[in-house]
N, C-alpha and C positions, 0 to 999 in steps of 0.2 A: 535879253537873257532868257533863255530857258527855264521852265519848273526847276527843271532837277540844276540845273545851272543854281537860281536861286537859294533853290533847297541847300544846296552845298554849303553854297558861300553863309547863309543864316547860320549853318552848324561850327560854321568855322568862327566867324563872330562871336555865335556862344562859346565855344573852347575859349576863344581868345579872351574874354571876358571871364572865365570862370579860371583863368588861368592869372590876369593880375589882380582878381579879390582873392587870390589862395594866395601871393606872393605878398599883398597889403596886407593880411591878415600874421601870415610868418613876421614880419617885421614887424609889425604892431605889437606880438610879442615879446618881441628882440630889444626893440628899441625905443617903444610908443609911438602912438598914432600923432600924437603934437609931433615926435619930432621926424615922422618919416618922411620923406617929401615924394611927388611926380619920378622925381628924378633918381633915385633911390629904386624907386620901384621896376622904375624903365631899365635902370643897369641889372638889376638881377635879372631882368626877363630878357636881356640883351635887346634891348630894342631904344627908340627914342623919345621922349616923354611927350613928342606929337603925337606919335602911336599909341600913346596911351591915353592921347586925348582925346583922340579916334572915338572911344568908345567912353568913357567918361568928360563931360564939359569941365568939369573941377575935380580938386584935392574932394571936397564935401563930398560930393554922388560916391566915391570910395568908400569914404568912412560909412557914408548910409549902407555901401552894398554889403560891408563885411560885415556892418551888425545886423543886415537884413538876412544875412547866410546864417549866422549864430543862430540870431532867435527862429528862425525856421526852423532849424534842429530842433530846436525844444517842440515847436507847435507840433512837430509833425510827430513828436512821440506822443505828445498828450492826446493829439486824435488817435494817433493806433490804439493808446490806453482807453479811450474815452469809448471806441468802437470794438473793444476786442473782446475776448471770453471772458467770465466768471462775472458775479454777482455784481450790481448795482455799486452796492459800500465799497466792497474790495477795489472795483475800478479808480472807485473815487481816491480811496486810500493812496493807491498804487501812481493815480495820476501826479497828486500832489507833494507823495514824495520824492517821486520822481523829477517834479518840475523845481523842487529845493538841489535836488543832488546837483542836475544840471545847469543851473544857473550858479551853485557854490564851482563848482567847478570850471567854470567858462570867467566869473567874472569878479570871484571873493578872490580863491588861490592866485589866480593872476592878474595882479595889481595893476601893472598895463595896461591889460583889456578893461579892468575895472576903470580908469581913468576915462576910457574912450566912452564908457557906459553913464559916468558921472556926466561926460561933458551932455550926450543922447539927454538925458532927463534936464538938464541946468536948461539947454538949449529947445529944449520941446520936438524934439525929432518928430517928424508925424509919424516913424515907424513906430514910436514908442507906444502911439493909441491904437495901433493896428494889431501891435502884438497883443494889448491886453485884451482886445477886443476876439482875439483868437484864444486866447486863453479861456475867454469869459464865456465864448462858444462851445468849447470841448465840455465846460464843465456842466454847461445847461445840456447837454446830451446825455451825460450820463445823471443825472440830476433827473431829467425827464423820462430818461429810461425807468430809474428806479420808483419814479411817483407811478408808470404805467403798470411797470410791475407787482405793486402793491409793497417795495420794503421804503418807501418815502413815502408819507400822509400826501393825499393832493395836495396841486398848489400852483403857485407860478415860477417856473421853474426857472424861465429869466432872472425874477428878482432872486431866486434863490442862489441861483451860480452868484453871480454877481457880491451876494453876502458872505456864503462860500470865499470866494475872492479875497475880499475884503478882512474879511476875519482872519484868513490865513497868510495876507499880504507880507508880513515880516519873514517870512520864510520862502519869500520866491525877492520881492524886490531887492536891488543888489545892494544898495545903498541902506538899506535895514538892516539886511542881513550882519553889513559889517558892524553898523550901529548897536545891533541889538546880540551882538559874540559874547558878550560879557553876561550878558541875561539868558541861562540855559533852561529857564522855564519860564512858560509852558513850554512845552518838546512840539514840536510840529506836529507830533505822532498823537499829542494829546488832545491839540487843538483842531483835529481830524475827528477824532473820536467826537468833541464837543459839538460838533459839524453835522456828524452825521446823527447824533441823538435830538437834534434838533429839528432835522430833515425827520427821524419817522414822527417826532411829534408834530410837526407840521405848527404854521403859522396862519390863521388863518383871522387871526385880530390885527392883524401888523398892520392893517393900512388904518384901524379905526385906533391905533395906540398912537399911531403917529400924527392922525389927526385930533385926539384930544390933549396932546404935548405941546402944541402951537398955544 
């Protein structure tokens, strides 16, 4: 087979593939990911559930692919936010309310996609630690932007995303979120602020606190 022979056929694979994680993903909101099958999937697409094995070995590679589609959404906004114009804070602000909006909206409002999400964390998906590990990237960029630019005390700005993270976890993970609907405070918007006043005062005993707490 030729380059361009090749070249084709790769792109047509990709279509084909991006085409039954969009049709997984519709029905997963239809009808849940437990109850959608191979076969289901293959009749919408007109095709036959070998064809669709073609390209996925199992039901499972699906469910990874269409949560692996989701949360790429999210990462890829948090990098634009993490890399784009205005101040340090703001960025930060903007990242994290942004990664609450779209995570309530992908997997609180729709109960479905939430299930498929509960099952990702019950089951320990390895997408699950890629994503936060993507998360936990964006926020150490902007976090190190703002220590370079002088509105963040030095520091380290790994461990700092990371507490970032952590501190603000009820407002991005999905399973908190629904947990924690009934507790309207702190606001995320506060717990932001609380974030970033910590970030200009900088930490710079944190590892000697932690060592005399042992």
């Amino acid at each position: 087979m030729s380059v361009m022979g090749a070249s084709a056929q790769n792109a047509r694979e990709t279509e084909q593939r991006a085409r039954i994680i969009a049709t997984a993903e519709r029905l997963f909101r239809e009808i849940g990911f437990q109850k959608t099958t191979v076969a289901d999937i293959a009749r919408e697409l007109r095709m036959s559930p070998a064809n669709v094995y073609r390209f996925f070995s199992a039901k499972s590679e699906i469910n990874a692919a269409v949560a692996r589609h989701l949360m790429n959404e999210v990462e890829q906004s948090a990098q634009s936010i993490a890399h784009g114009p205005g101040s340090a804070e703001q960025r930060l602000r903007t990242l994290i309310l942004s990664n609450e909006a779209m995570n309530a909206e992908r997997y609180v409002a729709d109960r479905k996609l939430h299930d498929m999400v509960e099952a990702a964390l019950a089951e320990n998906w390895p997408i699950i630690l890629d994503h936060i590990n993507r998360i936990d990237a964006a926020l150490e960029d902007v976090i190190r932007s703002g220590m370079e630019s002088g509105e963040f005390a030095d520091g380290d700005a790994q461990l700092a995303a990371r507490l970032v993270h952590a501190a603000c976890i009820r407002y991005c993970h999905p399973r908190l979120m629904v947990e924690c609907a009934d507790r309207p405070t702190p606001t995320s918007a506060q717990m932001v602020e609380f974030c970033i006043a910590a970030l200009r005062a900088g930490f710079r005993d944190l590892n000697r606190s932690a060592t005399l707490s042992r």
